[in-house]
Every structure is written in structure tokens, then in C-alpha cells.
C-alpha positions, 0 to 999 in steps of 0.5 A: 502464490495465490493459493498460499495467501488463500490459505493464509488469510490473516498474513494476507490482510496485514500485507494488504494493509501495510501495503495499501497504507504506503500507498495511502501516504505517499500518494494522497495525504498532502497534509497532517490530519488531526487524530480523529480524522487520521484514526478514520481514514486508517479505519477506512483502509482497514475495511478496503484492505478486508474487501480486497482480501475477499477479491485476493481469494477469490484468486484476484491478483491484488498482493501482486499488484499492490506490490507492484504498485509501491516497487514502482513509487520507490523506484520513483524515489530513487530517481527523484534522490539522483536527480536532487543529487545531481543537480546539487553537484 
């Protein structure tokens, strides 16, 4: 798998991206940011996304990982869904 993502750098990047995002606001935005600000951070992520593609590469985990990351946290969700679910009954 790695080997596919050395060979697919732009798909790696977008991945990469969409995935470091999610991240981004499911963990640390805690409020709406004005549009330059928000413009910023994206900008931000994009060039950490270009860094860990350099790592993903080099033959670095971090799609894997990242991705891991967000099946977790969704996992999270789900559970925190039942518990509001269950305790509305």
C-alpha cells in the first residue's frame, strides 16, 4: 500500500488533506472563525499535509495512521449517538 501512495503522490496529498481536515474540526475548532482566519488555518494544513506526504514517501505510515485516527473518533460519535439515544428513552 505504501508503495501505491509513493507512486500516487497527488491522491496521497488530497487524502492527506480531507483526512487531516476532519481532524482538524472535529478536535480543535471549538468555535466559527472569520474567513481570513479560516482561509489561514486551511492554508496551514495544506502545507503540514505537503510535509507529511514527504514522511508518507519516505515509506512513513501516515495515511494508515491518519486513518485510524478518524475510524476511532467515529467510532466515538457512534457510541456517544447510543448513549444520548438511550438516555432520552
Amino acid at each position: 500500500m505504501t508503495e501505491w501512495f509513493g507512486e500516487h503522490p497527488w491522491i496521497t496529498f488530497v487524502l492527506i488533506f480531507i483526512l487531516i481536515t476532519y481532524v482538524y474540526n472535529k478536535v480543535f475548532r471549538t468555535r466559527k472563525l472569520p474567513v481570513l482566519k479560516n482561509a489561514v488555518i486551511y492554508l496551514l494544513l495544506a502545507f503540514g499535509s505537503l510535509m507529511l506526504l514527504f514522511f508518507q514517501i519516505a515509506g512513513l505510515p501516515i495515511v494508515p495512521s491518519l486513518t485510524v485516527a478518524v475510524v476511532l473518533m467515529l467510532m466515538v460519535r457512534i457510541r456517544y449517538f447510543f448513549q444520548e439515544r438511550s438516555a432520552k428513552k
